[in-house]
Each structure stands twice: as C-alpha cells, then as structure tokens.
C-alpha positions as CSV (number, residue, x, y, z in Angstrom):
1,X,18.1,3.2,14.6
2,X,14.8,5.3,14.3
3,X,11.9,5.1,16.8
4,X,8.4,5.5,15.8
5,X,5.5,7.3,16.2
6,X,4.1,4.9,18.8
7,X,7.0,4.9,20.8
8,X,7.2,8.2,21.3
9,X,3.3,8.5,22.6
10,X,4.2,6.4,24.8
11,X,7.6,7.6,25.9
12,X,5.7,11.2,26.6
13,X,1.9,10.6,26.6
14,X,0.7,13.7,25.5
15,X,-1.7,15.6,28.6
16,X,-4.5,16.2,26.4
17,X,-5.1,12.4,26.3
18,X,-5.7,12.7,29.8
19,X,-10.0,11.2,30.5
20,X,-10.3,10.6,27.0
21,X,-12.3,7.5,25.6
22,X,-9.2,6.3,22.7
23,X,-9.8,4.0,19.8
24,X,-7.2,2.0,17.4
25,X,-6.6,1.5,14.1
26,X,-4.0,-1.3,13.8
27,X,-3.4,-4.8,12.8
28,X,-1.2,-7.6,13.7
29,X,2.1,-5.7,13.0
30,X,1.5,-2.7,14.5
31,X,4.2,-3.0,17.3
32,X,6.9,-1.3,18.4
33,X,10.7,-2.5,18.3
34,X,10.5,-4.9,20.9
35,X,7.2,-6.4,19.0
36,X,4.7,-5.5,21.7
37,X,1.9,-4.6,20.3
38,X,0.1,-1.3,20.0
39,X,-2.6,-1.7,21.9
40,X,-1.0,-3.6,25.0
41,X,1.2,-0.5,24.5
42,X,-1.6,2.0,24.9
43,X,-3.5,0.0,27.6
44,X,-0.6,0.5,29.7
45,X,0.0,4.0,28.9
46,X,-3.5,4.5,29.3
47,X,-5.1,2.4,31.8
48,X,-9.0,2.0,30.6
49,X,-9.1,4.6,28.3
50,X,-9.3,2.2,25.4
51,X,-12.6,1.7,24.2
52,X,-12.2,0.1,20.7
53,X,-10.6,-1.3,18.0
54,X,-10.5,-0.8,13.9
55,X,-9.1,-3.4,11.4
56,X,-8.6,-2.8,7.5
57,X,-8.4,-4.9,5.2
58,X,-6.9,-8.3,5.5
59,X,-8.3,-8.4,9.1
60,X,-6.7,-7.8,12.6
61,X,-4.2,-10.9,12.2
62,X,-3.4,-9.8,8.7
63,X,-4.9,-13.4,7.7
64,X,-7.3,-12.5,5.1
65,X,-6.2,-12.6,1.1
66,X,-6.6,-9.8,-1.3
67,X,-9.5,-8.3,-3.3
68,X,-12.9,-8.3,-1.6
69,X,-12.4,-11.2,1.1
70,X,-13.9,-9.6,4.0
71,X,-13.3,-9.6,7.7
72,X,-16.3,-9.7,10.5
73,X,-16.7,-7.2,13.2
74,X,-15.1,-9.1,16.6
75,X,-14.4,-8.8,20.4
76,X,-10.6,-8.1,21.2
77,X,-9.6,-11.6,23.8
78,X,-6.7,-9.6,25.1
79,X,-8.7,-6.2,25.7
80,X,-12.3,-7.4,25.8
81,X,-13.1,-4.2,23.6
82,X,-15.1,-4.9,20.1
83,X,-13.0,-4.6,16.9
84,X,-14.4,-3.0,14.0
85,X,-14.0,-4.2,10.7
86,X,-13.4,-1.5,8.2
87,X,-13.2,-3.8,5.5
88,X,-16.6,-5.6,5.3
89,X,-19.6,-4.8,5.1
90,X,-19.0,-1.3,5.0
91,X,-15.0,0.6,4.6
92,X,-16.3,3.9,6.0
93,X,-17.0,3.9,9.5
94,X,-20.3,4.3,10.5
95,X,-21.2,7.5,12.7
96,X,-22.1,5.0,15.1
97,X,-19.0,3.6,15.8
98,X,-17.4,6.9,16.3
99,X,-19.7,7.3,19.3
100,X,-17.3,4.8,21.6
101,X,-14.3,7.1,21.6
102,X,-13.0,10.7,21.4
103,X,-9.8,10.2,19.7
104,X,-8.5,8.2,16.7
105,X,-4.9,6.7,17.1
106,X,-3.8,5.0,13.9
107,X,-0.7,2.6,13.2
108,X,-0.5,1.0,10.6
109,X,2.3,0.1,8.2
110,X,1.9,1.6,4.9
111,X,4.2,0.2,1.8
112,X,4.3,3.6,-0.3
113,X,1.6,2.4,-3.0
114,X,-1.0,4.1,-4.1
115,X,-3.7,0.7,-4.4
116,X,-2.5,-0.6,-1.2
117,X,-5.7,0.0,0.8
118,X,-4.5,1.5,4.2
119,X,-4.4,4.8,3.2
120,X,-7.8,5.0,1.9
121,X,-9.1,3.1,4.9
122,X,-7.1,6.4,7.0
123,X,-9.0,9.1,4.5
124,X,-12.1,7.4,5.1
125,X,-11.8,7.6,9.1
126,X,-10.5,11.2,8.3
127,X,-14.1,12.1,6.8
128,X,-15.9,10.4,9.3
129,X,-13.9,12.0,11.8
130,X,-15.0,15.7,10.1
131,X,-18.5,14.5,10.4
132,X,-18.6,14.4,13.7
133,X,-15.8,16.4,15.3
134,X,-13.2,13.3,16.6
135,X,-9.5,13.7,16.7
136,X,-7.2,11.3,14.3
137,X,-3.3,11.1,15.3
138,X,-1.5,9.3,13.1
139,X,1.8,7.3,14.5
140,X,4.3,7.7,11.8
141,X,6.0,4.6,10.2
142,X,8.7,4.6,7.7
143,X,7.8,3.9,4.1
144,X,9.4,1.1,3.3
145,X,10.5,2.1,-0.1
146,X,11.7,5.5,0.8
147,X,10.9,9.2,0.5
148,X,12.6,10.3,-2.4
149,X,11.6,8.5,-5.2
150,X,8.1,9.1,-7.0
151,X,7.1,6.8,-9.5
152,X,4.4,6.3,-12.2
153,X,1.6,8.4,-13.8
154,X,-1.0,10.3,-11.4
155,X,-4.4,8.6,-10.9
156,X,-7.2,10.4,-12.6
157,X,-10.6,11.1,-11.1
158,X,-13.0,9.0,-13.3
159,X,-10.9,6.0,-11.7
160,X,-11.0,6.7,-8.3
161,X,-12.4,3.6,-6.1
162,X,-10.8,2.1,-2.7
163,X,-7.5,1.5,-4.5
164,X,-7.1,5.2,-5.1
165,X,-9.1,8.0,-3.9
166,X,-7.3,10.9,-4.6
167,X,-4.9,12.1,-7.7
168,X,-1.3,10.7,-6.8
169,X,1.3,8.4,-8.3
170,X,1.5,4.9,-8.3
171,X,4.9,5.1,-5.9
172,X,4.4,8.0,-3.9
173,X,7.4,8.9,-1.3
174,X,5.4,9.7,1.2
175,X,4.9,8.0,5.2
176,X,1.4,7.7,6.1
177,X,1.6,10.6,8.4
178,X,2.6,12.9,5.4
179,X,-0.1,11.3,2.9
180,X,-2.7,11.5,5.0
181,X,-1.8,15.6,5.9
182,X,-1.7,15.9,2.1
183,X,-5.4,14.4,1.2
184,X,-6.8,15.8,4.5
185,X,-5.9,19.4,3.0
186,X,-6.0,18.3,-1.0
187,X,-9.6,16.5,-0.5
188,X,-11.0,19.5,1.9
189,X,-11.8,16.7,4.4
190,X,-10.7,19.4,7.1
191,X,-10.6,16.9,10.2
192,X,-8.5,17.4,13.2
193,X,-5.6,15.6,12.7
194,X,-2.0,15.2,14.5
195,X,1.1,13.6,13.2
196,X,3.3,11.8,15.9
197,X,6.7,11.9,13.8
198,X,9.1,9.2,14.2
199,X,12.5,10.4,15.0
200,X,16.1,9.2,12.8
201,X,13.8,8.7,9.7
202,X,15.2,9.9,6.5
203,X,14.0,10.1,2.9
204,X,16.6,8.1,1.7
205,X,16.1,5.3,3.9
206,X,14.9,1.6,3.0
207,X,13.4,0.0,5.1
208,X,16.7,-2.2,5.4
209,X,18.1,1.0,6.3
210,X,15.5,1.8,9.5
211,X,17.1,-0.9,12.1
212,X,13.8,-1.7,12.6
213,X,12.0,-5.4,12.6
214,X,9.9,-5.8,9.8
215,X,6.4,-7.3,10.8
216,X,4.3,-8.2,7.6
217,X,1.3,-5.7,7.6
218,X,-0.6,-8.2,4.7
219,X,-0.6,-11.9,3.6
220,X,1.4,-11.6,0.8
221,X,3.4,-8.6,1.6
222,X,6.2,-11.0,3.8
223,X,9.3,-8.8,3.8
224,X,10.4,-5.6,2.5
225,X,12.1,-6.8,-0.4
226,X,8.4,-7.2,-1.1
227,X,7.5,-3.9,-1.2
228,X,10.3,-2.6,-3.1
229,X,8.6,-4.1,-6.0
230,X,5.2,-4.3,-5.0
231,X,4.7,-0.6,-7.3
232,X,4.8,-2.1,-10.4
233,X,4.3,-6.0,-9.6
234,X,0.9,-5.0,-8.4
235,X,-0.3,-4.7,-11.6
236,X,-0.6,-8.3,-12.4
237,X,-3.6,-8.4,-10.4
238,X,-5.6,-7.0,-13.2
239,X,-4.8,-10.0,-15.6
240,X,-4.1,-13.6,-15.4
241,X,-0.7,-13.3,-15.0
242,X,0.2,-15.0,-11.4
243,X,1.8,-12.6,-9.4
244,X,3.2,-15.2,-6.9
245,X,0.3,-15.5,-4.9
246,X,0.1,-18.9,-3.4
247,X,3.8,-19.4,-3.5
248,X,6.5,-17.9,-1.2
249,X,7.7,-15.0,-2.7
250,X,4.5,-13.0,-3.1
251,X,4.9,-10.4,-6.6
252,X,8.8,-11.4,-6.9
253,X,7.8,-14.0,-9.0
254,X,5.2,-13.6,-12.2
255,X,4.4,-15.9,-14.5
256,X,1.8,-18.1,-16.2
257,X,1.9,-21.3,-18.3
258,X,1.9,-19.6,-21.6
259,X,5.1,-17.9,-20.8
260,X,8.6,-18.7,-22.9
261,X,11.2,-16.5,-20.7
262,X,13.9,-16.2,-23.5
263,X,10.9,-14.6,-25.9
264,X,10.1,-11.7,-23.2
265,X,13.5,-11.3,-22.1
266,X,14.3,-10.7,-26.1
267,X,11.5,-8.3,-25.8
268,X,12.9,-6.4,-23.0
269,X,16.7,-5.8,-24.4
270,X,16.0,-2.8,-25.9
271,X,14.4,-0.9,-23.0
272,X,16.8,0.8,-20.0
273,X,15.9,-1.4,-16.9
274,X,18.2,-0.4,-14.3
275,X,18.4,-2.0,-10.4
276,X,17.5,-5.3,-11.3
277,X,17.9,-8.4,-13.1
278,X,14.6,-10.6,-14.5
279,X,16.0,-14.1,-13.2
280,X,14.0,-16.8,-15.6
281,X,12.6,-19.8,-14.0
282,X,9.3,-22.3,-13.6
283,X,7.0,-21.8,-9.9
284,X,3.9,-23.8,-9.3
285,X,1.3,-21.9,-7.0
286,X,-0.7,-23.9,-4.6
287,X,-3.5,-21.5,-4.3
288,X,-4.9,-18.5,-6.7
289,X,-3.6,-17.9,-10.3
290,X,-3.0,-21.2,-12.1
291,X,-2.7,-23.2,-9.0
292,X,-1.2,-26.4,-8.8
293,X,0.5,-25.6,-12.5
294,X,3.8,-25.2,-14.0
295,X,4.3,-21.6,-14.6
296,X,7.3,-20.2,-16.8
297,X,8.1,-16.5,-15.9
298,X,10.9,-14.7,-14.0
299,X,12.2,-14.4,-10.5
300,X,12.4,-10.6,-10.2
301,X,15.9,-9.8,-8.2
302,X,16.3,-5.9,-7.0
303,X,20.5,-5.7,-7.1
304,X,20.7,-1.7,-6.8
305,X,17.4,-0.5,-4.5
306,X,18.1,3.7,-5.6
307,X,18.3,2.9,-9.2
308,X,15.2,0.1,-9.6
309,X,12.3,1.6,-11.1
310,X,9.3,-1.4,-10.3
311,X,6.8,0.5,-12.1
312,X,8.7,0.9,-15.3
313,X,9.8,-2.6,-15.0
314,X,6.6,-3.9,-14.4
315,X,4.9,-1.8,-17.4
316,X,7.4,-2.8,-19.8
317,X,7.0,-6.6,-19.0
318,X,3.7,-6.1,-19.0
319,X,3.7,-5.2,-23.1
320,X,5.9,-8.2,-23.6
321,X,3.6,-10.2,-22.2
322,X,0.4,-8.3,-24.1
323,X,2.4,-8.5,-27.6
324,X,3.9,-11.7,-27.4
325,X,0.6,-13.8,-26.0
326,X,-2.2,-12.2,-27.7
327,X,-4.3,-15.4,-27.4
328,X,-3.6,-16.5,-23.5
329,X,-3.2,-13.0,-21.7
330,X,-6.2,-12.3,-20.5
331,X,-7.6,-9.2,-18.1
332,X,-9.3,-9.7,-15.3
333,X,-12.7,-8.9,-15.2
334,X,-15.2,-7.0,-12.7
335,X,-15.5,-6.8,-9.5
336,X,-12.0,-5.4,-8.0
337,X,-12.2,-3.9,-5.1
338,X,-16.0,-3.0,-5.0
339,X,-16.1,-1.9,-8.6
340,X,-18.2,-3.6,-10.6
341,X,-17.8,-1.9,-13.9
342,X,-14.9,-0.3,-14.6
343,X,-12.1,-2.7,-15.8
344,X,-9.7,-3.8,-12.6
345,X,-6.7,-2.8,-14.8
346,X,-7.9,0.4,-15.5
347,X,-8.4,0.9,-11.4
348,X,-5.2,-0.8,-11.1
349,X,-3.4,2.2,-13.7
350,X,-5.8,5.1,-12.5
351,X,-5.7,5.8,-16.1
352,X,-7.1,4.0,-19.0
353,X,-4.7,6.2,-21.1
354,X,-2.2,4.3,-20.0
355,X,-3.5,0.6,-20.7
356,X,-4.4,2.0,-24.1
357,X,-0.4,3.1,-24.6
358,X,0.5,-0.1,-23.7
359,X,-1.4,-1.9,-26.0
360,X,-1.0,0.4,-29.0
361,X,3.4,-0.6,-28.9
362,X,4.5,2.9,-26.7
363,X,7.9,3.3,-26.0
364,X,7.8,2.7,-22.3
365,X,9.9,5.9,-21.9
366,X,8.4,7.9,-23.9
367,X,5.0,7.0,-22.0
368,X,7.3,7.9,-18.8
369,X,8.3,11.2,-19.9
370,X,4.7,11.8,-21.0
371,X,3.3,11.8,-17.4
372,X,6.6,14.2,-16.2
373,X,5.1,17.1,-15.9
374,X,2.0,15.9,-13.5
375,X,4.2,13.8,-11.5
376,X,7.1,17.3,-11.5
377,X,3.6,19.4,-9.8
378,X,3.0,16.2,-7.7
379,X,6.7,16.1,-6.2
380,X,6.1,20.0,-5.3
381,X,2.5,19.0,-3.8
382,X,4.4,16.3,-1.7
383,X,7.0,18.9,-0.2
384,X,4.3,20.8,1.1
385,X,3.7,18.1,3.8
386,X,6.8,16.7,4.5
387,X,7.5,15.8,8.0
388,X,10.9,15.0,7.1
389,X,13.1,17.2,5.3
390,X,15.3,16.2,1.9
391,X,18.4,16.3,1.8
C-alpha cells in the first residue's frame, strides 16, 4: 500500500508552513485513502490558514464535459473561501488572485497524458507563481499508467496550446510531481517549487497495483482501466469517431455508424498489437458523438497492462478507419481547446507529420521507429527528475 503526498503533509506538517496564508489546487478526488478530502485535510492541519481555492478544468466536482465547457469562479460551502476557476474565462491565474495566499499546494490526479489538461493548468500556476515570488508544492500522486513506459512521438513547438505546452510524448511516465520539476527547469519558468513524494510508489506500478481507491479526477475518466487507454483513445476527439462519450465506458468503446468491425479488424491483422484484444460490438450514446444512434465499432479489452501499447493501437485503428471510410470519417474542426485555427487533430498529435503519415498508408511501425530517437533523448530527459528510482 503507498501513501501520498498529502498524507504525508499532513502526517509531518512541515514548520515553514507555520503563519502562512495557503491556497489549493484540487478537485473533487483529491482525497486521501480514507476519501476525506484535501482541503478538510489541510483545514485541520492548518486551522485558518487556508485562504482559497483553484479548480481546473472540468470544475471543482469534476462535473463539467470536455473541450471548452467552462466553470465559474465560486464560494467553497464547506470553507467559505472563494474558488478560482482556472478553466474559464482565463487558464492562467491572474496576479490578482495570487495576492490571497503565500503558498501553492496542488493535488490533483494526473493520468500520464500529455493533452490531459492538469499539467498545463500546474505550468501555468508555476509561471504565475515566478511572477510574483509564491511557493508551489506539489503532493505527489501515482500515475496511473506507470513510470516505465513512454509512448508516442514528442509534441513539436508550432503545436503547442493547453493540450500540450512543452515538447513531451503522448504517454509520458512521469507523476505530476516529476513533470512539473521537468518543465519548471525545461521551460526556464524558475519558480519555487517542492515535491512532497509519496512513499511505496514504484515505476512499475498500475494503478491496480497502488492499493489505493481510485476517485475519478474527470467526467469521463471513471476508472483506471480508463486511463490505461486513454493515450491513444484520446485521439478520437479530433474526428467524428465517438469515443464513448455519453455511454458508460468512456474511450473503451469507439465507434460510429459507418463502421463494419470485420472490415477494420481485417485491416488490423497484419500489424503487432500486443496487450489487448479489439472486442467488436454495436453502443448507442445518449449524449455527444452520434447520440441516440446505433454505432458499430469495438470494445477495446487491455488483457496484458505491461505489454499494451494504446497509442499504437489507437494510431493503427485510426488508418483503418481513414482508409476504409473515406467518405464518412470526418475531422473535427476548430475551436479545441482555445485554438481556433490549427486543426484539433493536429493539437491532438503535436505533429502534423504524423496525421500526414497516417494518411499517406505508413507502416504504423515504421512511423514508431521513426520518432525513436526523440523519444530515446526524452526517456534520458525524464531520468533527470525522477523522484522515484527504476528498477
């Protein structure tokens, strides 16, 4: 069993916290092992030294959906503080709001994806935080989908925007505590920031593996089978392929109407898809994507968690589905994310290069081995900062 990195500010609250104004970056599954919450957690530790609190997106009670649905700024019932929305009108804090505290605590449970927001909503408080002199500690969580594996081709900087801000991998083995060391340095933000690690955590670990509860950190991220193939599933939000939204199992199903299972799955016998088997059936959203229509697609079943490679997977049913539909598949269209001219797939890959491969009939190993050598200097990068060693 682990513990985390707000259990053990609380189990030895650190004397330099001691008359300090504290803020809280959190949301609704920020809690400890019990499930109390972090900030009833901190209130106790630290009787009226909380000042505020900071949401990202999908809102304090993780009950906003995806792309550009925004939350309002709040007051906290249980605390009576105000709650920041940092995914609104505005996904930097303002300068302003800095002014109610001297330190940053942040928890928040990542799921080891490069577009899933958090992070960036963490850099951005990270610069703020440069600006104008505040301390950030970070209380480690576990990444869900472990340390070891990195996966994908490294974003690249003409396609940076809130679902990737800085040059890594689509899947990249880090916790937030380590990440957010890494593009504090990497970036040259330069803000005072402390890592509270967790303790028991290793690299190989799923989250299956922690002993820890699993409290969903977004709407549609329900489990951690979820995030073991959120890296590549993700990319269905650039097209009109349903990912599962409006159904129960959130980017373990895809599909659309167009679909004919045995024709894809024809496609895919020649490529090496270890970890998992594509499971063909029919799912009818109720909300999003083709809503309230049969869609044909697959069930996607992870049977081997250290060999399954989502982003390869993902990728190569992604061609299938390009090649075999040329007249229904469809890309979404501006604005993702608060771009408004870039394509969202593009965003979504970090690299057009990589849409264009697709298209054009690339082996989906050879494209692989094509991005090695960035993602070899990458894994080097990442060792630099890690918090907890490899075996």
């Amino acid at each position: 069993m682990i513990t985390i990195g707000i259990e053990h500010l609380i189990a030895d609250p650190p004397a330099s916290f001691a008359g300090k104004r504290l803020a809280l970056l959190c949301n609704q599954a920020s809690t400890d092992r019990h499930f109390r919450h972090s900030r009833d957690l901190i209130m106790q530790a630290f009787p009226g030294q909380l000042t505020c609190l900071f949401s990202p997106q999908h809102g304090f009670f993780s009950e906003k959906q995806d792309n550009m649905i925004e939350s309002d700024h709040a007051k906290d019932t249980t605390s009576g503080v105000p709650i920041f929305s940092l995914y609104g009108e505005k996904r930097k804090p303002t300068a302003a709001m800095f002014e109610h505290f001297d330190i940053l605590l942040i928890d928040l449970q990542d799921v080891g994806t490069r577009v899933y927001t958090f992070i960036w909503t963490v850099v951005y408080c990270l610069q703020r935080a440069a600006e104008t002199g505040k301390k950030v500690v970070v209380l480690d969580r576990p990444n869900p989908v472990g340390g070891q594996l990195v996966e994908g081709n490294l974003l690249k900087p003409k396609f940076r925007s809130f679902v990737g801000l800085y040059e890594i991998p689509m899947q990249h083995g880090l916790t937030m505590g380590e990440l957010a060391l890494l593009c504090n340095r990497e970036m040259g933000i330069d803000a005072e920031l402390e890592i509270i690690r967790m303790q028991g955590w290793q690299r190989e670990m799923f989250f299956v593996d922690t002993g820890f509860p699993w409290v969903f950190p977004s709407p549609n991220m329900p489990s951690p089978l979820t995030a073991l193939v959120y890296p590549g599933q993700v990319i269905w939000e650039g097209t009109n392929i349903s990912e599962g939204r409006g159904t129960t199992l959130p980017f373990e199903l895809a599909g659309a109407p167009f679909v004919n299972p045995a024709q894809v799955l024809e496609h895919l016998s020649r490529i090496d898809l270890p970890g998992c088997v594509l499971r063909p059936l029919v799912f009818e959203p109720t909300s999003g994507k083709w809503a309230n229509q049969a869609c044909a697609g697959f069930h996607l079943h992870v049977t081997e968690p250290p060999a399954f490679r989502s982003y390869r997977l993902s990728l190569a049913l992604f061609q299938a589905l390009f090649h075999l539909y040329p007249g229904e598949f469809a890309y979404k269209q501006p604005p993702y994310e608060y771009e408004y001219d870039l394509l969202p797939m593009d965003l979504i890959f970090g690299d057009q290069k990589v849409r264009n491969a697709l298209e054009e009939g690339e082996n989906i190993i050879e494209l692989e081995r094509s991005w090695q050598a960035e993602l070899k200097e990458f894994d080097a990068l990442r060792h630099s900062v890690f918090l907890y060693p490899a075996n």
